[in-house]
mmCIF file of the N, C-alpha and C atoms, coordinates in Angstrom:
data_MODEL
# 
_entry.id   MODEL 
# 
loop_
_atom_site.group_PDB 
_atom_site.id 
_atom_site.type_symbol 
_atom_site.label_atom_id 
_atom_site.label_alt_id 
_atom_site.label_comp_id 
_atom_site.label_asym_id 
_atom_site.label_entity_id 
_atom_site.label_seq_id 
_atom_site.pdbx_PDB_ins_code 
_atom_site.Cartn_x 
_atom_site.Cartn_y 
_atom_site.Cartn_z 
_atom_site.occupancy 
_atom_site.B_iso_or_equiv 
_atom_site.pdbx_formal_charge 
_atom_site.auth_seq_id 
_atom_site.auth_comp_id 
_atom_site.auth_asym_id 
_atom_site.auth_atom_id 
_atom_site.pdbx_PDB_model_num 
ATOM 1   N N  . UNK A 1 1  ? 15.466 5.802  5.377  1.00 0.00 ? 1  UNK A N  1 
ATOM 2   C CA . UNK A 1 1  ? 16.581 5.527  6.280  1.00 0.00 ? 1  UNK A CA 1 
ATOM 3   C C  . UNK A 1 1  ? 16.007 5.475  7.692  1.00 0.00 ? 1  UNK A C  1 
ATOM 4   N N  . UNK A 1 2  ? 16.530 4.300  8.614  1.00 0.00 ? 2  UNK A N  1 
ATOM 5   C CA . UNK A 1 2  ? 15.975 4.129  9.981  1.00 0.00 ? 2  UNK A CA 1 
ATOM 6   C C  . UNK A 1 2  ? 17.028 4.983  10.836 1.00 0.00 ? 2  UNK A C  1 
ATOM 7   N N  . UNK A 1 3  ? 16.561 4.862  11.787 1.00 0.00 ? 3  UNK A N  1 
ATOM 8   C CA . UNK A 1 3  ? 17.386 5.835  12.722 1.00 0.00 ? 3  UNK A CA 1 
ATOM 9   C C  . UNK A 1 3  ? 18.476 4.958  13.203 1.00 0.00 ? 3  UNK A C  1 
ATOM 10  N N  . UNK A 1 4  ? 18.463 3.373  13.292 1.00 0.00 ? 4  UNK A N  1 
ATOM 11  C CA . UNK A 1 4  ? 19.719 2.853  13.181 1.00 0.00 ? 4  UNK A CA 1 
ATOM 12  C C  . UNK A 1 4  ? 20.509 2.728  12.100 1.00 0.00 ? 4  UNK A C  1 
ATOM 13  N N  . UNK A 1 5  ? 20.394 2.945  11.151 1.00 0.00 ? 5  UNK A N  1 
ATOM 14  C CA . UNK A 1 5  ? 21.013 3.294  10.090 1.00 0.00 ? 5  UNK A CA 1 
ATOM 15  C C  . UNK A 1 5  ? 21.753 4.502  10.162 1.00 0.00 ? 5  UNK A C  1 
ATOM 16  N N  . UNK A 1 6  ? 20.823 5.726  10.670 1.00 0.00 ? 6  UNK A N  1 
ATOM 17  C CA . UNK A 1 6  ? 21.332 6.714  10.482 1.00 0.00 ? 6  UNK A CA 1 
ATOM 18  C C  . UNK A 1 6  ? 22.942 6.547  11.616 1.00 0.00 ? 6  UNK A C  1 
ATOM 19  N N  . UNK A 1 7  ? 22.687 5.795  12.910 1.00 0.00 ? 7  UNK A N  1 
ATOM 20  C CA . UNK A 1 7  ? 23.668 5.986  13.871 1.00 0.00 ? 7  UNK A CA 1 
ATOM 21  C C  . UNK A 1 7  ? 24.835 5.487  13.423 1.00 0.00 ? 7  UNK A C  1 
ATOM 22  N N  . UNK A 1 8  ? 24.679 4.388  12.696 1.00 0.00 ? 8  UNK A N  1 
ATOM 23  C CA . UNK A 1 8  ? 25.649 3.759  11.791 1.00 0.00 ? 8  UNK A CA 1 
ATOM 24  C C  . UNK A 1 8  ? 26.585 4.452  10.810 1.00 0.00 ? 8  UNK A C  1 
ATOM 25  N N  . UNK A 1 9  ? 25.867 5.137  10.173 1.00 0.00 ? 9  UNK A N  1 
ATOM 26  C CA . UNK A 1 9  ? 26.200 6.127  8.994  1.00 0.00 ? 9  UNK A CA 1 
ATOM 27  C C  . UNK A 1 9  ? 26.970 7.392  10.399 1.00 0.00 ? 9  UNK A C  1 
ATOM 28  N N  . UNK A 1 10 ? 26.523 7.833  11.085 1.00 0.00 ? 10 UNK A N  1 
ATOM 29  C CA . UNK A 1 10 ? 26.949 8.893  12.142 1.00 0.00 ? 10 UNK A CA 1 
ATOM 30  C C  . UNK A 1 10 ? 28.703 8.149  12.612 1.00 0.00 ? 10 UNK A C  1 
ATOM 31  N N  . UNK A 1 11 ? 28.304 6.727  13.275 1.00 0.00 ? 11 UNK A N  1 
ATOM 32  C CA . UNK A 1 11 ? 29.453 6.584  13.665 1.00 0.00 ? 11 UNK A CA 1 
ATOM 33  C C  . UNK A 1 11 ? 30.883 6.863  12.816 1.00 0.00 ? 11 UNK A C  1 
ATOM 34  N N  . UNK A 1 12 ? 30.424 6.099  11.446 1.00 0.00 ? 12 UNK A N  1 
ATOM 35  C CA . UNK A 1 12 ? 31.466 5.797  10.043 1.00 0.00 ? 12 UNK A CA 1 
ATOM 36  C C  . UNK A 1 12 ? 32.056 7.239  9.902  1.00 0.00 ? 12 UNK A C  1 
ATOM 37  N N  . UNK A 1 13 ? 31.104 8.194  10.053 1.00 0.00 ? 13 UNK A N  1 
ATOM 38  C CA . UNK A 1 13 ? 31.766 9.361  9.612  1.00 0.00 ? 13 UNK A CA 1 
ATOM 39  C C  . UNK A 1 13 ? 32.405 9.974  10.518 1.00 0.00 ? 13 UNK A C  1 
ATOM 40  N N  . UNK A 1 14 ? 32.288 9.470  11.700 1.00 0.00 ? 14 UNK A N  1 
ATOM 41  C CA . UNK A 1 14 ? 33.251 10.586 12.728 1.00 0.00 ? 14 UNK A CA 1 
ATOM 42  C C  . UNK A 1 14 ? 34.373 9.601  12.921 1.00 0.00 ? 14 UNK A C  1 
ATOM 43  N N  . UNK A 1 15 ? 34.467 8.530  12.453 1.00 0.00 ? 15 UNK A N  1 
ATOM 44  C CA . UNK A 1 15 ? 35.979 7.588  13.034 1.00 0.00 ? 15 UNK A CA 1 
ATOM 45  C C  . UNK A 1 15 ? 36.619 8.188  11.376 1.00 0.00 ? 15 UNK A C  1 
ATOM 46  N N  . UNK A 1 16 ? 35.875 8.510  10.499 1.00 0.00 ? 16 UNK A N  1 
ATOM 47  C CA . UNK A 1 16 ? 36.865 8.954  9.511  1.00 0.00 ? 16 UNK A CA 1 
ATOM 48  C C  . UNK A 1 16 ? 36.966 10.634 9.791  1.00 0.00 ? 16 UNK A C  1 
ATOM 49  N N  . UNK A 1 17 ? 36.196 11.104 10.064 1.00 0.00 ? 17 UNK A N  1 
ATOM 50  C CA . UNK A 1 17 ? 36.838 11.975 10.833 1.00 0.00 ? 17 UNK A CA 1 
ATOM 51  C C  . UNK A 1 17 ? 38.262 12.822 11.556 1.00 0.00 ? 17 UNK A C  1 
ATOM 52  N N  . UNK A 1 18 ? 38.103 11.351 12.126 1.00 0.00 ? 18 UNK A N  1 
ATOM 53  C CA . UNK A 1 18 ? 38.915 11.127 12.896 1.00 0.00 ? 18 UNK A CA 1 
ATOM 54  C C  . UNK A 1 18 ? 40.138 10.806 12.388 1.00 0.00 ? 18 UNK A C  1 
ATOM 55  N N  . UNK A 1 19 ? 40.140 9.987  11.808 1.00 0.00 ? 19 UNK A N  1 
ATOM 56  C CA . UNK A 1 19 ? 41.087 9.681  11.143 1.00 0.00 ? 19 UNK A CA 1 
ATOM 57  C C  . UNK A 1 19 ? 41.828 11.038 10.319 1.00 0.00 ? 19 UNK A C  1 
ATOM 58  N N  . UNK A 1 20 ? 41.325 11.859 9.786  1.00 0.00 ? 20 UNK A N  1 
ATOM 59  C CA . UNK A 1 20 ? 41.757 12.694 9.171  1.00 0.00 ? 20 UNK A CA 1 
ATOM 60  C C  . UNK A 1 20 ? 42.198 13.563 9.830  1.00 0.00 ? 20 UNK A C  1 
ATOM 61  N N  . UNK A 1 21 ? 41.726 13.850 10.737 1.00 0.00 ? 21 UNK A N  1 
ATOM 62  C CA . UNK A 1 21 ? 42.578 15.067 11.912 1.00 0.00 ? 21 UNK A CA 1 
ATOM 63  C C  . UNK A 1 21 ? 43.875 14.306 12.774 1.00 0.00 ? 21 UNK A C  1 
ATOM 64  N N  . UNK A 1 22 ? 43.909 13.004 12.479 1.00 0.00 ? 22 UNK A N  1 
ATOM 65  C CA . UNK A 1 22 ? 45.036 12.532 12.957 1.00 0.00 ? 22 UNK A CA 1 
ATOM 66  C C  . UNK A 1 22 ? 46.629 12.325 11.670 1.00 0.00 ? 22 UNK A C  1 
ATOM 67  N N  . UNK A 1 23 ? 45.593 12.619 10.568 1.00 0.00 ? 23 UNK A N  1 
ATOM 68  C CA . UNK A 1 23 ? 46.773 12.146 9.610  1.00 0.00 ? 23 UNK A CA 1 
ATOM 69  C C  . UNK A 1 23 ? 47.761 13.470 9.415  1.00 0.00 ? 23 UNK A C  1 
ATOM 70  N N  . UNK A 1 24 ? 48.513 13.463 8.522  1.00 0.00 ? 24 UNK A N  1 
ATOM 71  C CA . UNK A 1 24 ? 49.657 14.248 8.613  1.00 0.00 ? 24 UNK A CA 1 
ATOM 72  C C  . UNK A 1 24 ? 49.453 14.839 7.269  1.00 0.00 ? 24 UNK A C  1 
ATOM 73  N N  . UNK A 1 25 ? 48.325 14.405 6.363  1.00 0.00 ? 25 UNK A N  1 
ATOM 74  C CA . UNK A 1 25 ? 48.462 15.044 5.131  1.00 0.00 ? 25 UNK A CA 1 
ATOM 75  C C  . UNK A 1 25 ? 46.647 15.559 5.370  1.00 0.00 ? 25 UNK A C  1 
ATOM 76  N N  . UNK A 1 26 ? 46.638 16.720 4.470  1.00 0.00 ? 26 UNK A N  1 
ATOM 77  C CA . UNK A 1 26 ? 45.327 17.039 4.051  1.00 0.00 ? 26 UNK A CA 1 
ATOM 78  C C  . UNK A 1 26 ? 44.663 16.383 3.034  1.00 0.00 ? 26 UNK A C  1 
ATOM 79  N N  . UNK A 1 27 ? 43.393 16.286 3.330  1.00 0.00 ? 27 UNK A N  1 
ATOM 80  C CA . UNK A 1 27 ? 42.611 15.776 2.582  1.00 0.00 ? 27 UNK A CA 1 
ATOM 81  C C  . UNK A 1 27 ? 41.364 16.280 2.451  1.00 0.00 ? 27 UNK A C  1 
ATOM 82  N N  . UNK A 1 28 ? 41.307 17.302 1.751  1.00 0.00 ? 28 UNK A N  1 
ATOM 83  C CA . UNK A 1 28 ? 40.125 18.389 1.190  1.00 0.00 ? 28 UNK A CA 1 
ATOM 84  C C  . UNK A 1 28 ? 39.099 17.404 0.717  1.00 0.00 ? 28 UNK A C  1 
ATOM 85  N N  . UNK A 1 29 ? 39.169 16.413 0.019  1.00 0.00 ? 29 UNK A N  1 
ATOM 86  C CA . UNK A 1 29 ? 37.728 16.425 -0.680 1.00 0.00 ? 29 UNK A CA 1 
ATOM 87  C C  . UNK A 1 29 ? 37.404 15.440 0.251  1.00 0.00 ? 29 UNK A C  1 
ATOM 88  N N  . UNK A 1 30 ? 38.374 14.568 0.905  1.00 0.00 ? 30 UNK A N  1 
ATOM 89  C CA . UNK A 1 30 ? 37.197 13.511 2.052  1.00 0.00 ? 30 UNK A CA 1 
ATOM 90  C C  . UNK A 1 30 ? 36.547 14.716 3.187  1.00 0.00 ? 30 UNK A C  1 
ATOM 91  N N  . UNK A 1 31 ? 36.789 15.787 3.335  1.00 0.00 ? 31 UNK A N  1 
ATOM 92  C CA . UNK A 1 31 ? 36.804 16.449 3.771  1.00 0.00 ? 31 UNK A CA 1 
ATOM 93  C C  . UNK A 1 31 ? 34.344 17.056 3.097  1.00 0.00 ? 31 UNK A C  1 
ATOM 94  N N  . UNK A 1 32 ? 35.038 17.376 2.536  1.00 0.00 ? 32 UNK A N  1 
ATOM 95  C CA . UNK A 1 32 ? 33.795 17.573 1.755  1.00 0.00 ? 32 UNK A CA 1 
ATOM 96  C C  . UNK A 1 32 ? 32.747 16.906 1.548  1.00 0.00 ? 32 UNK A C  1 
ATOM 97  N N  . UNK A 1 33 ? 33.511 15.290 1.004  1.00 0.00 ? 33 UNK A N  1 
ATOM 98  C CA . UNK A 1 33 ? 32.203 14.304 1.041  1.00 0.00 ? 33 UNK A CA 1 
ATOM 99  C C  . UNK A 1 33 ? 31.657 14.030 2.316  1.00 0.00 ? 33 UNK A C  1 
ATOM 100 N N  . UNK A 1 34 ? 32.337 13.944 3.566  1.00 0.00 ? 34 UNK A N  1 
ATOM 101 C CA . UNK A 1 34 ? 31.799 14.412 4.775  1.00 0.00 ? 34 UNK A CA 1 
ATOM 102 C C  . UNK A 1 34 ? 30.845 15.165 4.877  1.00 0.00 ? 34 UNK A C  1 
ATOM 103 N N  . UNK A 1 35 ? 31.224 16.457 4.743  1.00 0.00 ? 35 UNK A N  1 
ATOM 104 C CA . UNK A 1 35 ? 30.124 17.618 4.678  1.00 0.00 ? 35 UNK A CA 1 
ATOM 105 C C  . UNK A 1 35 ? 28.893 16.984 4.183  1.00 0.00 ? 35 UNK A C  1 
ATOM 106 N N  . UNK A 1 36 ? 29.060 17.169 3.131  1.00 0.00 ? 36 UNK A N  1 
ATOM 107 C CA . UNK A 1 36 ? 27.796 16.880 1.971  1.00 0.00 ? 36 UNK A CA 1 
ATOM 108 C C  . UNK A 1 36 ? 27.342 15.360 2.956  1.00 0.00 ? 36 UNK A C  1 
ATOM 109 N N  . UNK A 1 37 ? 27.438 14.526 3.398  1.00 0.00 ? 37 UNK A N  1 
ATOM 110 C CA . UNK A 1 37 ? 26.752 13.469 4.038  1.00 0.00 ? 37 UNK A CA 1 
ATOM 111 C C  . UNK A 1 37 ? 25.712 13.828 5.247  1.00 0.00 ? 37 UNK A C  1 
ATOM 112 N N  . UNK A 1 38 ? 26.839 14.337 5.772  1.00 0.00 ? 38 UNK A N  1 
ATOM 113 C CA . UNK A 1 38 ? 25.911 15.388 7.243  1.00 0.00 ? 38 UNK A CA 1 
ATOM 114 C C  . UNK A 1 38 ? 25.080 16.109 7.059  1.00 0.00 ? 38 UNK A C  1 
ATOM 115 N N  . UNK A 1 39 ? 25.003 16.761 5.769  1.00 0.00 ? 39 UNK A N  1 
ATOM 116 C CA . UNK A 1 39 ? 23.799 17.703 5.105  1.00 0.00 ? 39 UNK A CA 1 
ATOM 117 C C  . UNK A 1 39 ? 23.149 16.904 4.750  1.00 0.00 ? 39 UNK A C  1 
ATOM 118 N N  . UNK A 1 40 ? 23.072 15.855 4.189  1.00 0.00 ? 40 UNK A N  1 
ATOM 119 C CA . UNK A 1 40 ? 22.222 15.218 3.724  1.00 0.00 ? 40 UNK A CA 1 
ATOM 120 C C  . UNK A 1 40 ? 21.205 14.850 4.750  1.00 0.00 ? 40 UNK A C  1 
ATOM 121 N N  . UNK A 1 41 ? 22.257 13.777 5.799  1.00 0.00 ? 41 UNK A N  1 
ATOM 122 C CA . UNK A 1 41 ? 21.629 12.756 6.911  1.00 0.00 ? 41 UNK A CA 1 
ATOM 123 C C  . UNK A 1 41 ? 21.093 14.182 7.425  1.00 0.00 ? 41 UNK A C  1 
ATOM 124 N N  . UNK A 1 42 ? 21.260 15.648 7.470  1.00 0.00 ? 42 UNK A N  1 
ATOM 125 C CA . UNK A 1 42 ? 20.749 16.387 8.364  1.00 0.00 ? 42 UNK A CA 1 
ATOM 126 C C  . UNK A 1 42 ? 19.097 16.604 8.285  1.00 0.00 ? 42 UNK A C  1 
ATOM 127 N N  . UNK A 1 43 ? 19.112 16.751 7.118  1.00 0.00 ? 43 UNK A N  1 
ATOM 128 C CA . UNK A 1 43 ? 17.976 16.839 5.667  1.00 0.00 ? 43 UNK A CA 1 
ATOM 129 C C  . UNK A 1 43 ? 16.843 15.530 6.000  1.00 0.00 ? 43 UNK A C  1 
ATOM 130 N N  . UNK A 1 44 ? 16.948 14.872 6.098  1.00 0.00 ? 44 UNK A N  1 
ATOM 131 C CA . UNK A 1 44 ? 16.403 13.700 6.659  1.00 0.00 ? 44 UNK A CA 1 
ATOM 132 C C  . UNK A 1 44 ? 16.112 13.600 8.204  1.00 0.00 ? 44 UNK A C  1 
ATOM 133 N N  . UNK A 1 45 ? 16.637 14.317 9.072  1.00 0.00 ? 45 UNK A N  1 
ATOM 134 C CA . UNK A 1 45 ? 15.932 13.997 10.267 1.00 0.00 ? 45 UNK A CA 1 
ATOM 135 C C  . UNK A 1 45 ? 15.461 15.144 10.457 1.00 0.00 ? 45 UNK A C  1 
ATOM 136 N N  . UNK A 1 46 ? 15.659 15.716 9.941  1.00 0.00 ? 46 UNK A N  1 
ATOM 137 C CA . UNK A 1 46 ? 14.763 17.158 9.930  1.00 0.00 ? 46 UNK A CA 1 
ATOM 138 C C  . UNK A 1 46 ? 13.194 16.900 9.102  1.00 0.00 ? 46 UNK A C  1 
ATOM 139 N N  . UNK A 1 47 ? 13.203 16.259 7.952  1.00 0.00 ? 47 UNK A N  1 
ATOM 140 C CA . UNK A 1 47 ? 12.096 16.285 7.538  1.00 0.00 ? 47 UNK A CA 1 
ATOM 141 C C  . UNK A 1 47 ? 11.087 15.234 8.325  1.00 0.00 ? 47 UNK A C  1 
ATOM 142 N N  . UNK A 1 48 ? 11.972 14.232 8.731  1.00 0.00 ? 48 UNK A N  1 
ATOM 143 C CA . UNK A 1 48 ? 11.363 13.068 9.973  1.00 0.00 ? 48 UNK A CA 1 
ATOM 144 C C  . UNK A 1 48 ? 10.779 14.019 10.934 1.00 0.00 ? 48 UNK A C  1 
ATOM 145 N N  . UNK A 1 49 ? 11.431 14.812 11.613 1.00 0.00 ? 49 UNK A N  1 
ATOM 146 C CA . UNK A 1 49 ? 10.810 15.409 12.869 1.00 0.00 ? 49 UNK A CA 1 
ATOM 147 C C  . UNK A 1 49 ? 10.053 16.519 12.328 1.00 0.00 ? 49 UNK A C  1 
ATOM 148 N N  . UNK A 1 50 ? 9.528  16.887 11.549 1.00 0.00 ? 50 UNK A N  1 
ATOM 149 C CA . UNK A 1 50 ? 8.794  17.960 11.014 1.00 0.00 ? 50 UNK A CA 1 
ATOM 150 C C  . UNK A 1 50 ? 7.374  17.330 10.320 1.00 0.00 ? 50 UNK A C  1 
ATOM 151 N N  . UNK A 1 51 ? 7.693  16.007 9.952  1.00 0.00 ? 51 UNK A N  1 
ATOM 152 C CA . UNK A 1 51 ? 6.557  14.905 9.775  1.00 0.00 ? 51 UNK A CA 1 
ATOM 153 C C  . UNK A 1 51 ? 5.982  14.453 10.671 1.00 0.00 ? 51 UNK A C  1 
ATOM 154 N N  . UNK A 1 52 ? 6.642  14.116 11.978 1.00 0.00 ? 52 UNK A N  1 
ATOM 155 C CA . UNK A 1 52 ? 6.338  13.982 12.868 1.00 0.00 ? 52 UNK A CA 1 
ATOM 156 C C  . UNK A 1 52 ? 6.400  12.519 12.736 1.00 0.00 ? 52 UNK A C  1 
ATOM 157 N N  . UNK A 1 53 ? 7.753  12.124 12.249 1.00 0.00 ? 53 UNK A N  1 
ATOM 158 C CA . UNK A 1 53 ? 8.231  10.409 12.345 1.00 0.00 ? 53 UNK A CA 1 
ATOM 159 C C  . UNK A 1 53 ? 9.131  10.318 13.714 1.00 0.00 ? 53 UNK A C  1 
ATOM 160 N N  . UNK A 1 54 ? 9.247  11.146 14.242 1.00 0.00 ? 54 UNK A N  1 
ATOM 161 C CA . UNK A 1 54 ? 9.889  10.771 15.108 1.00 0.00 ? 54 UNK A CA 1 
ATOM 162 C C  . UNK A 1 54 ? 9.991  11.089 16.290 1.00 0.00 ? 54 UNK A C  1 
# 
């Protein structure tokens, strides 16, 4: 994954985000697959900067 990719993937998830703190109903598991993305993408620039890709 490139780091424009990653910003891409960053943006998508905070306008849904977003979206969800604006809606009127809960939604636990978009809620989650969120999570689990950010851990992931976190996981990845962490091992980039510890490789020293970046």
């Amino acid at each position: 994954m490139n780091y424009e990719h990653l910003a891409i993937e960053l943006k998508g998830m905070a306008q849904i985000v977003y979206a969800i703190a604006e809606s009127p109903f809960e939604n636990p598991e978009a809620l989650v697959f969120i999570s689990e993305h950010l851990d992931a993408i976190a996981k990845i620039v962490e091992d980039d900067v510890k490789n020293g890709r970046v």
